[in-house]
VEXFI-596401 format. One record per atom (N, C-alpha, C, CB): residue in one letter; z, y, x. Coordinates in steps of 0.05 Angstrom, whole numbers, plus 5000, padded with zeros to 4 digits. Atoms other than C-alpha are relative to their C-alpha. Glycine has a CB too. Example, Ala and Ser with C-alpha at 12.3 -4.5 7.8 and 13.67 -1.06 7.14 Angstrom:
<pts>
a500049765018;a515649105246;a500050245018;a502550014980;s499949764984;s514349795273;s501450224985;s497150095009;
</pts>
This chain:
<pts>
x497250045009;x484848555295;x501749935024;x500249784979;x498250134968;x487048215363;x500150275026;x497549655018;x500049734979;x485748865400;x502350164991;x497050205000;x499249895024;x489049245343;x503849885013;x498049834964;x496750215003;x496048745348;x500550055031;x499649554991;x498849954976;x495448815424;x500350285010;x498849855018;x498349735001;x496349525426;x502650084993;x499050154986;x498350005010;x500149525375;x504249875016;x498349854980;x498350234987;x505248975425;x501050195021;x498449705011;x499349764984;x504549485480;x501650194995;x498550125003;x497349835013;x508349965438;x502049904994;x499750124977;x498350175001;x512749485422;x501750095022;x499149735002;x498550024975;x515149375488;x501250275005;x498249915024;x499449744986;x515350115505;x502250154983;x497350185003;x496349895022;x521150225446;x501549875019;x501049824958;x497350194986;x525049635477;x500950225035;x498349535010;x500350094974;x523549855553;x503950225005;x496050135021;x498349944991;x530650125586;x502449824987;x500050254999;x498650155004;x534449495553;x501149845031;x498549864980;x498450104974;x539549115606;x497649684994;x504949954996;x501250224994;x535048495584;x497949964982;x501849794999;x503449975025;x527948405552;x500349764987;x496150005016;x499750175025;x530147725524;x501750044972;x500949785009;x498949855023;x534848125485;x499550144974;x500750135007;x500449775020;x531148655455;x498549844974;x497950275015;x500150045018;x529948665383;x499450294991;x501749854994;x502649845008;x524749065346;x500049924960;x496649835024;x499550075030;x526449155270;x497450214981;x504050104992;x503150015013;x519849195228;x499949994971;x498349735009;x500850135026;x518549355159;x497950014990;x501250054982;x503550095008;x512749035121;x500750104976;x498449645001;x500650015035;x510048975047;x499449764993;x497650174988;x501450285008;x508448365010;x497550004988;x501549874981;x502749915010;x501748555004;x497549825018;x499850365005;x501650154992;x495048125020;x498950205028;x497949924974;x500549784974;x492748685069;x502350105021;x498950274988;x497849944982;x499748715102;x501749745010;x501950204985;x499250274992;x500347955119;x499749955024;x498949804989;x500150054975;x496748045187;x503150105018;x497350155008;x497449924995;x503848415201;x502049885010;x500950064982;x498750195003;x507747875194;x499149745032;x499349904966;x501150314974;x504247475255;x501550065017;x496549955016;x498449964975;x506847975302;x502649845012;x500950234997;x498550094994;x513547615298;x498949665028;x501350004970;x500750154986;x510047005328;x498950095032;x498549904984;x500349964983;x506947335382;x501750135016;x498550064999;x498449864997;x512047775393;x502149965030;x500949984976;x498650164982;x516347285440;x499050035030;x499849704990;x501850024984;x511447295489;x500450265019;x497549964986;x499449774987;x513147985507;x502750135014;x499350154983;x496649954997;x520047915510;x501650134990;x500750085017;x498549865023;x521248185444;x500449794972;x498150284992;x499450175019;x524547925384;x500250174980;x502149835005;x500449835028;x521648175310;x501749934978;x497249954988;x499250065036;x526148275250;x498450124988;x502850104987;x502249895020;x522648325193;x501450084972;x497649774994;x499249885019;x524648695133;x497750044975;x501050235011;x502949895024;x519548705059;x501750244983;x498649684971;x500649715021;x519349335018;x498849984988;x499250245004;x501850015022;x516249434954;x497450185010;x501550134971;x501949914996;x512449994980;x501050255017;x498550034977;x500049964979;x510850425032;x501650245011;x497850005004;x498149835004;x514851065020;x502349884997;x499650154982;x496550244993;x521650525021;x500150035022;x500449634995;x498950024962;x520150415088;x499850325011;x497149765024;x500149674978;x518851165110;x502250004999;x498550324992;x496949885015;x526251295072;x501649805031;x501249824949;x498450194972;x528750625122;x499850155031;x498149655005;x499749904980;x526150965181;x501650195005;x498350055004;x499349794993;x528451605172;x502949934999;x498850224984;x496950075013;x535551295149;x500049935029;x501049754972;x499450184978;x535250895221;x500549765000;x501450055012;x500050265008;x534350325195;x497249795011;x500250034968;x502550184991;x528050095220;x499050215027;x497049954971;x501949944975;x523850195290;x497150054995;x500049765020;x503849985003;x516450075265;x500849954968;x497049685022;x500150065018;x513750055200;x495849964997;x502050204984;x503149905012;x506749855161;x500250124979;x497849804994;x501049925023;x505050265108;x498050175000;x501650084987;x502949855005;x499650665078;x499950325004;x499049944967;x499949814987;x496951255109;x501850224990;x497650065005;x498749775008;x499651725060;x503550055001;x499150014974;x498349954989;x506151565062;x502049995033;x500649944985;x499749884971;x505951595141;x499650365009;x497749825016;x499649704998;x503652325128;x502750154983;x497250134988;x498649875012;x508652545081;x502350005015;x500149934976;x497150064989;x514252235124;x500250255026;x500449625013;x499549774984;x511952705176;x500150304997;x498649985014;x499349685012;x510853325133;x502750114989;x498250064977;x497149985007;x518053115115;x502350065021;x500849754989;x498349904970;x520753215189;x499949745008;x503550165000;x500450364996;x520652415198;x498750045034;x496849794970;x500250004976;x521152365273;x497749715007;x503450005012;x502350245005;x514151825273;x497850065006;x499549914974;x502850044997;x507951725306;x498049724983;x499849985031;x500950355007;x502451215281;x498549885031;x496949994969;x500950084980;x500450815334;x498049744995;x502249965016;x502750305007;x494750285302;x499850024973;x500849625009;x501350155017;x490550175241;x499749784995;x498650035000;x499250354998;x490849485215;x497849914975;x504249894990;x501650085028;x486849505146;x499050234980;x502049824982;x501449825011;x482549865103;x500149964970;x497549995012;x500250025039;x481749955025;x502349864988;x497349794987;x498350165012;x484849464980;x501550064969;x501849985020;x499349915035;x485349814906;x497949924995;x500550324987;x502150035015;x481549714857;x500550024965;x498949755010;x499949955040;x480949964773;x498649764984;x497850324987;x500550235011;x480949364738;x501250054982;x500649775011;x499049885023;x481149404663;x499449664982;x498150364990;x500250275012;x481148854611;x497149864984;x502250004981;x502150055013;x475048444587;x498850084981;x499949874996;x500749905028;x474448594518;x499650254988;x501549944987;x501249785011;x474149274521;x498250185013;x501850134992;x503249864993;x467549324568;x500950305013;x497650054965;x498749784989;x470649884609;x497750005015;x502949985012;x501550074968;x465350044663;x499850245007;x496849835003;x500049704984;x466350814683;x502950064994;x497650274985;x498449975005;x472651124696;x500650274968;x500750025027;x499449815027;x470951674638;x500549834977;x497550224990;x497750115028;x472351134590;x502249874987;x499549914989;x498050125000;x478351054609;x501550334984;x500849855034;x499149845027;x480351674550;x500349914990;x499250154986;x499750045017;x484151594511;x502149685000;x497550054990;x498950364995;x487150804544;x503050085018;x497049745027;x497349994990;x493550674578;x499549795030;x502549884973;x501650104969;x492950614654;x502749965021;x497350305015;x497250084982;x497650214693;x500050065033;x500649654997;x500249944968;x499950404771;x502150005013;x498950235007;x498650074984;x504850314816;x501250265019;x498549795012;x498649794995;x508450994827;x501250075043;x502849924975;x499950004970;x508551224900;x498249935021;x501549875006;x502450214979;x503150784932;x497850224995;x498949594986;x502449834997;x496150994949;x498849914977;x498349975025;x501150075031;x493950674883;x500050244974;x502049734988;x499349775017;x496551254846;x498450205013;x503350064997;x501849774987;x494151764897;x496849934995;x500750035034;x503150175004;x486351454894;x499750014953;x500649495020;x500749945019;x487451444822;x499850244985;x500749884991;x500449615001;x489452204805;x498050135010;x502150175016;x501849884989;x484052344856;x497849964976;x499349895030;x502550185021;x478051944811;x500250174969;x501049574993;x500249895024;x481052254745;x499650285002;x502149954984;x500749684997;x481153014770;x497150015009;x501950175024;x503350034987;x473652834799;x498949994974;x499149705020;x501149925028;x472252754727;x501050174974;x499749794991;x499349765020;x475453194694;x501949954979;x497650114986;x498750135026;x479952784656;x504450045004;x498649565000;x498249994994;x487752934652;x502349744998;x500350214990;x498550254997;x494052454657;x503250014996;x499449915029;x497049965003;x501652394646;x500549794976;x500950344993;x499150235009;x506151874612;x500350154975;x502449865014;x499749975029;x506752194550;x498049944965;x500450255003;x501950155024;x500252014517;x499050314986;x502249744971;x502449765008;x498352734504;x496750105013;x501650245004;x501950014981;x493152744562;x498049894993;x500649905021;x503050214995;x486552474572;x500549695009;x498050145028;x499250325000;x489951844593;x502749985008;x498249805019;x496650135000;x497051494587;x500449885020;x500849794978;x497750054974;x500751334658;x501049774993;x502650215005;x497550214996;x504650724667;x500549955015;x500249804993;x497850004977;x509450664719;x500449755003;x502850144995;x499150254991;x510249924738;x499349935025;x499349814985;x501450124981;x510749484797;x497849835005;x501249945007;x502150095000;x505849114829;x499549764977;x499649945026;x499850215018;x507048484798;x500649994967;x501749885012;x499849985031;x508848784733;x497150104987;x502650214992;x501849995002;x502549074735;x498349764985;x499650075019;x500950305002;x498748424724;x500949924972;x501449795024;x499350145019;x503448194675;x499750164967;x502949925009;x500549755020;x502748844632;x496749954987;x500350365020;x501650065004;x495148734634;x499249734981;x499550035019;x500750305011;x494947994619;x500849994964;x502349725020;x497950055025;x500248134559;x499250324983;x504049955013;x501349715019;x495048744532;x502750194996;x498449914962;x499349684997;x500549294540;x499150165007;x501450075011;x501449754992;x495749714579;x497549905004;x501150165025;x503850035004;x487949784582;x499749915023;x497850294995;x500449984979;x487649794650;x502050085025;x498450134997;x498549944979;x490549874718;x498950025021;x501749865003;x500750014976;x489750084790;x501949905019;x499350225006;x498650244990;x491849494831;x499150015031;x499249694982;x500850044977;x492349304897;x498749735009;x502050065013;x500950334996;x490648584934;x502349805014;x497149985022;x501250255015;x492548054923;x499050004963;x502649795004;x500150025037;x493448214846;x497650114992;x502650204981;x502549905012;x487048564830;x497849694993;x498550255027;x502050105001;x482948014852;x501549704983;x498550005031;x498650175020;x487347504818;x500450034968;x502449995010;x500949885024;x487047844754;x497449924988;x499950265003;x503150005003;x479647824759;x499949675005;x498050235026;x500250274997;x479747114778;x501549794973;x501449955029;x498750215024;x483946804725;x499550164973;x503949935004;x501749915023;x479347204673;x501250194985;x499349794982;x499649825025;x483547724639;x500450305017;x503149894979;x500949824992;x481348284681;x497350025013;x501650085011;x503250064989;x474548484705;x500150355022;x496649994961;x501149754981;x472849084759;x498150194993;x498949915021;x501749835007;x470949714740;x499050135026;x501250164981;x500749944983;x471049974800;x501450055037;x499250164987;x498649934968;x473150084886;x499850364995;x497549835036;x499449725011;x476750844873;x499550155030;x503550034985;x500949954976;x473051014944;x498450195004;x499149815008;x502949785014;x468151644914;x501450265011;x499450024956;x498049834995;x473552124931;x499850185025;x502249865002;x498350004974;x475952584992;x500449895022;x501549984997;x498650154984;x480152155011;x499249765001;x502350004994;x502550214979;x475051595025;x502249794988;x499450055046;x498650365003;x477750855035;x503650085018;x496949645030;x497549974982;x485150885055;x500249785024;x502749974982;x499650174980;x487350595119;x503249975003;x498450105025;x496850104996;x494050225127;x500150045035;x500749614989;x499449914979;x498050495181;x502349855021;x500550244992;x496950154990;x503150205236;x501350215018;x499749685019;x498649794985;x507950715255;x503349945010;x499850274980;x497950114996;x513950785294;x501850245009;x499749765018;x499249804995;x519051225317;x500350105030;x501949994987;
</pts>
């Protein structure tokens, strides 16, 4: 991670470099409020050191910040690999320049109804977080089994569109069977007993995602 951050710092600098003064420059950064996107947040601390000064900006999720970049609104961003590819298959003038974190979903469905493969999730109502890699990882897992999807409830399984945190609250408050969550909330779910782990959606393709830090 400390190798990782000091690369990462190196690039830094090399946005700022042709400033009239390096105590000046300023390096506008957007994160996520996400358990795997907290190491992020340190940079600002170290940051000084280089003779740069981090604003920091949170986004719900990681396609917000591609939209900020491309708007010119931001210099660097973390988010998840996919929407670091899309931003570039979108013309998104962006390299990635460091890996920071790995995985971090997980299909967590509710106790009582003994869920433990994603095929029996027919027929249930499956909460996700529209945009993120949670959704991508989950579409992957249901076409791997053969099972279809869409919010209408005609499918092989019912969609629900919420955020992270509504997630959670949807679960707790039995509106939906299940959800594919990220971390912190997955494992908090599972910890305060009204979700249990069916499974890490990692069987796929597209493997374990890796969170990206890109910049322009």
């Amino acid at each position: 991670m400390r190798q990782v951050f000091g690369k990462t710092l190196v690039a830094l600098t090399l946005v700022t470099v042709g400033g009239t003064s390096a105590a000046q420059d300023v390096v506008r950064l957007g994160n996520l409020k996400l358990a795997h996107f907290g190491a992020v947040s340190y940079i600002k601390e170290i940051a000084p050191g280089c003779g740069i000064r981090v604003e920091e900006k949170m986004f719900a999720k990681g396609l917000d910040i591609m939209q900020a970049i491309i708007a010119g609104e931001l210099d660097v961003g973390a988010t998840a690999s996919e929407a670091a590819i899309q931003g570039r298959a979108g013309g998104a003038q962006v390299v990635v320049v460091a890996g920071f974190a790995r995985g971090g979903a997980r299909l967590v469905a509710r106790p009582d109804l003994r869920i433990s493969s994603i095929l029996q999730l027919k027929g249930k109502r499956v909460g996700v977080t529209r945009g993120g890699i949670q959704e991508v990882l989950l579409m992957a897992e249901l076409a791997r089994n053969r099972l279809s999807a869409d919010t209408t409830g005609r499918k092989d399984v019912q969609l629900v569109y919420l955020s992270y945190p509504e997630l959670n609250q949807a679960l707790l408050g039995r509106h939906i069977d299940a959800m594919m969550q990220s971390e912190p909330q997955s494992s908090q779910a599972i910890n305060m007993g009204f979700g249990m782990e069916v499974m890490k959606p990692y069987g796929t393709p597209i493997g374990e995602p890796v969170r990206t830090m890109v910049m322009t």
